[in-house]
N, C-alpha and C positions, 0 to 999 in steps of 0.2 A: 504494500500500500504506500503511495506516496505522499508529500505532506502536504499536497493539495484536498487531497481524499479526505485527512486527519485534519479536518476545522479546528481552529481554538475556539475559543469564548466571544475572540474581536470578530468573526466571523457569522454572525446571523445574516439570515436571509430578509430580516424586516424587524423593525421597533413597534412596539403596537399598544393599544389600551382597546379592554375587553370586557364583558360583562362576566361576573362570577359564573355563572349557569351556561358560558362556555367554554370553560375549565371542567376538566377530568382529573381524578386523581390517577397516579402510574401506578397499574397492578403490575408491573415488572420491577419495582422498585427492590433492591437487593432488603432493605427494611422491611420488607412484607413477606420472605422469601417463607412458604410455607402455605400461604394463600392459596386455594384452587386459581387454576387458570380462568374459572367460571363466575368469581368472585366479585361482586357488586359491588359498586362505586360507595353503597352500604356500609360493609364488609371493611373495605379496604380503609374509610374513616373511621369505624369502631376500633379498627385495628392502629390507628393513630392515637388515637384519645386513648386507649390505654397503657399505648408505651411511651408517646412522645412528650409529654408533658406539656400542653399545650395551654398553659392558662399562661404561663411568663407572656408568649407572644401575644396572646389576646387581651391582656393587661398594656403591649406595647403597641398594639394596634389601637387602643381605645384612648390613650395618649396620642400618641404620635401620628396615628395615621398608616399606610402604605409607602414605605419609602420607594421615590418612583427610580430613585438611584440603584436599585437593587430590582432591576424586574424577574418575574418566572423566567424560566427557560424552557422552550414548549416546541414539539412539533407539531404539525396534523394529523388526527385524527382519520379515522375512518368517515365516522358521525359528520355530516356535513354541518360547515361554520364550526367545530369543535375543535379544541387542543388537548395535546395530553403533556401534562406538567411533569419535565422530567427533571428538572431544578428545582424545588420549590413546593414539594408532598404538603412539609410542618405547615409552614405559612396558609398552604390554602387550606390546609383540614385546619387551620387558627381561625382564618372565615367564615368559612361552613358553618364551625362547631356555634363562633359567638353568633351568628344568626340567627341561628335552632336553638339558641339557648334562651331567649325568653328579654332579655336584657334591652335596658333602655338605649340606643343608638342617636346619636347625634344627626342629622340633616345631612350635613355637609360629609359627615363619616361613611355613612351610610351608602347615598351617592358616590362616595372613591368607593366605597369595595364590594359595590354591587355591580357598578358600571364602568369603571375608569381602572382596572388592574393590568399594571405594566406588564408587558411580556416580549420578549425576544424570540424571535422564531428559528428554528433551525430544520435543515434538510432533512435531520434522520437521526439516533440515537449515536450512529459509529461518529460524526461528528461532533460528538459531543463526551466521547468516552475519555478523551484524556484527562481534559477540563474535570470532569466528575471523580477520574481519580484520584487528579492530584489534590483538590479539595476535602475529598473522605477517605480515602486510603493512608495517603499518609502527610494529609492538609492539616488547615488551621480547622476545621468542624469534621474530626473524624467520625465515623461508623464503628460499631460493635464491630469485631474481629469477624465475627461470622460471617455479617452483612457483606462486609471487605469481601471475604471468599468469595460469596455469590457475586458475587461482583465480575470478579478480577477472572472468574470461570467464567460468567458469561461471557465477558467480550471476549476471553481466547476460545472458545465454541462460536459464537455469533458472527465475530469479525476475522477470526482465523487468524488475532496477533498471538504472539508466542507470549510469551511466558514472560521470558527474556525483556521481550521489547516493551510488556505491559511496565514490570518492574523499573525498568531504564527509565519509559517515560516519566514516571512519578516519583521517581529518585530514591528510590527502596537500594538501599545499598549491604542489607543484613539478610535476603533469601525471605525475608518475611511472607512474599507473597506469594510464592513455592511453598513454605510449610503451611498457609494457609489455606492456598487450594487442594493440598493436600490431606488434610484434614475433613473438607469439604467432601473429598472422593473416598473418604470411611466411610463418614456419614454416609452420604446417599448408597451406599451400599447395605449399611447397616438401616437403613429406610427400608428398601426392597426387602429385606431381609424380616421386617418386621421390628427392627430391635430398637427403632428410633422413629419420633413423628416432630417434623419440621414445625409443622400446625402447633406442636401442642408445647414448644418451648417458648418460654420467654426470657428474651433476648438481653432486659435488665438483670436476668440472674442464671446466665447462662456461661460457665466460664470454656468457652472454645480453646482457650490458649492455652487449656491443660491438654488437650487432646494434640492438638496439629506440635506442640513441643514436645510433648513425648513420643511422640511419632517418631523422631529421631535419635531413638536412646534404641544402643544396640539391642538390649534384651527386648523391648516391647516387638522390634520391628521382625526380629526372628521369631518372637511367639503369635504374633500375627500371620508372618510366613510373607513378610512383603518383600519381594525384592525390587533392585535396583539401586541408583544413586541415592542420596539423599537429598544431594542437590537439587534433582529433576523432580520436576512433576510425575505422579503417580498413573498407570493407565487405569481406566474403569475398570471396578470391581476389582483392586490388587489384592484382597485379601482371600487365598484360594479357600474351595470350599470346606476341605478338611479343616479351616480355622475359623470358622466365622461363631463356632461358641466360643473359642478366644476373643473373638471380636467383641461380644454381648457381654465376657467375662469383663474384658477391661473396658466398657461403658460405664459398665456398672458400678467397677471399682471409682471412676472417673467422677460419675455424675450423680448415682444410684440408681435402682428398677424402676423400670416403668408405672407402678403402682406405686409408688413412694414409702411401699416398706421396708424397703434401707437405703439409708441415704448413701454418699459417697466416703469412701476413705481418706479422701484430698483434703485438706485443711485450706493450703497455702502453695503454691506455684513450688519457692522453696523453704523448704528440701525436699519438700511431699511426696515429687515427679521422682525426684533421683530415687529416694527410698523406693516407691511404688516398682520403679523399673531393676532393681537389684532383687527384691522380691520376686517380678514374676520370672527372671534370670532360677529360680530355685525351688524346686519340685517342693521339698518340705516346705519353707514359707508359704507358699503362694498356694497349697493345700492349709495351711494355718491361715491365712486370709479369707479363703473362701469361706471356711467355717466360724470366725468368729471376726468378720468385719462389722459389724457393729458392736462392738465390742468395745471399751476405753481402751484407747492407744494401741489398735488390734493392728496398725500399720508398723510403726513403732516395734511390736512386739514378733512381730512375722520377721521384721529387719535383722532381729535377732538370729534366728533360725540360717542366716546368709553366711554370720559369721566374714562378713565383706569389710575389709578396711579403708576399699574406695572413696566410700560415703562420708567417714569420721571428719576430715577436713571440712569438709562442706557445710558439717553439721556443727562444729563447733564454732566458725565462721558465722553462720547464721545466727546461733546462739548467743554467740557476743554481740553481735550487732542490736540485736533485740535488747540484750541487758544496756548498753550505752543508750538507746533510746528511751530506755523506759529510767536511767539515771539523768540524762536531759531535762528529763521532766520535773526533777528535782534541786535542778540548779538553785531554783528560788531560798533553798533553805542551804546554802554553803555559805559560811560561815569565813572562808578563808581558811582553814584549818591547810597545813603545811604536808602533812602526811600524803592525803587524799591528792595535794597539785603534783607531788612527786611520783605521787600512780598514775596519776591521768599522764604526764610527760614518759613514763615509760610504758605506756598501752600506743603512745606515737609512737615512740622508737621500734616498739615491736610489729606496729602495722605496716611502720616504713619498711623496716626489712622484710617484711611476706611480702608485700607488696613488689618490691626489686625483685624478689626471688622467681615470684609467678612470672615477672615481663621479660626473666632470663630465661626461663620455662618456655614461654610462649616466641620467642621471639627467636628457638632456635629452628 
């Protein structure tokens, strides 16, 4: 594709002002991902008003107005005289919602955002995908991790960019968008499969980035049976069929079951991930997990069973960090006492030296 093909943002096909009522919400919006394709323009603002939090904007709209500085971003519609908002979902479900909501509306308010809503027009969605990523992927108003997957996978299915060039474009310079499409391609395996409902997660308390980062820890990826780089993107369905109750085991460990009679193992990103994956790396453990994951510190206690020295660094790393933090907190009450400034000056000197030690580590 060329970069004529690849519009930016300075590239609409027309500046426009519109009545609300011909304005669509975008049921393709990677925030909605879960949604039937069949899903009513209903649907798709219930589906706003319960995650987006949409009273701030409607609180700034009942000040302020429509800043006309900031229009929708919108193609055509099928619907004749219709757009579908593909910049711009919050804002107009911000409209919608204060309309339908009963509230007293000023004259002049009223008239801007029933009749007069900015919008910018564009040829088509692929014109518009760089723009979108660099603003929610890894912009100034990013998207939930997940949201980013659906994302960054549809335009490489849709527009047939790589991976590669998705990343490049939006200046992803840590594979993030690789391990999270890769993540994405569990999932929807683990969909098919039955073991997961896109529908039925909510996105406010859904932690993705335990899943697409362990994904890269040796033992998970050989108990799943994934092969390949880790680098690359994953092919549909990587996880062959002999492992796909490893697949539901480690959801489960992940997030918890689908009925919500046990919740997940995961606490915290770290150490949780490294423990959990040293774990399933170990026949006894990860048989002592199975069976007593809800359990106090049943992760913890399985870690045991590993008998792994890998983890210790990491763990007691985390550990102190955690104790300085929760000693921060207490600053207010230091007195000056002499002892205490001599310990705090030698927990630098010993961080300074791990610290040199790791970047001699890493830097060979």
């Amino acid at each position: 594709m060329n970069e004529k093909e690849t519009k930016t943002l300075q590239d609409p096909i027309q500046i426009s002002y519109v009545s609300m009522d011909r304005l669509l919400l975008d049921g393709e919006n990677p925030r909605f991902a879960g949604l039937s394709k069949d899903s009513s323009e209903d649907d798709i603002l219930l589906r706003l008003q319960k995650e987006m939090h949409l009273d701030e904007l409607i609180d700034s709209f009942e000040k302020n107005g429509f800043y006309n500085t900031e229009p929708l971003l919108v193609i055509k519609a099928k619907q004749k005289d219709k757009f579908i908002v593909i910049e711009g979902n919050r804002r107009l479900a911000a409209i919608k919602t204060l309309f339908s909501s009963g509230k007293k509306i000023s004259a002049s308010l009223r008239n801007q955002l029933s009749e007069s809503i900015p919008i910018a027009i564009y040829p088509n969605r692929e014109s518009l995908w760089t723009y979108l990523g660099f603003r929610h992927i890894n912009g100034p108003q990013e998207w939930d991790s997940y949201s980013k997957a659906v994302y960054a996978l549809k335009v490489h299915k849709d527009f047939k960019i790589s991976i590669d060039k998705i990343a490049e474009r939006i200046g992803d310079r840590h594979q993030t968008v690789v391990k999270m499409c890769n993540g994405l391609r569990i999932l929807d395996q683990a969909e098919q499969n039955g073991d997961f409902k896109a529908d039925e997660i909510d996105l406010n308390r859904f932690y993705f980035s335990h899943l697409y980062t362990i994904l890269t820890y040796d033992n998970t990826r050989k108990f799943l049976g994934i092969s390949g780089k880790k680098k690359e993107i994953l092919k549909e369905n990587p996880v062959p069929k002999n492992n796909l109750d490893n697949l539901k085991q480690l959801l489960e460990f992940l997030f918890g079951n689908k009925d919500g009679t046990k919740g997940p193992v995961i606490k915290s990103q770290s150490p949780d991930l490294r423990y959990l994956d040293a774990v399933i790396g170990n026949k006894l453990a990860i048989k002592y997990l199975k069976e007593n994951s809800q359990e106090y510190a049943s992760l913890e206690n399985a870690l045991a069973y590993t008998d792994s020295e890998d983890y210790k660094l990491e763990d007691f790393i985390f550990k102190a960090l955690n104790n300085l933090r929760k000693a921060s907190g207490y600053l207010s009450r230091y007195k000056g006492n002499e002892d205490i400034y001599k310990e705090m000056e030698e927990i630098l000197q010993v961080a300074d030296d791990i610290m040199e030690r790791m970047k001699a580590k890493r830097n060979k």
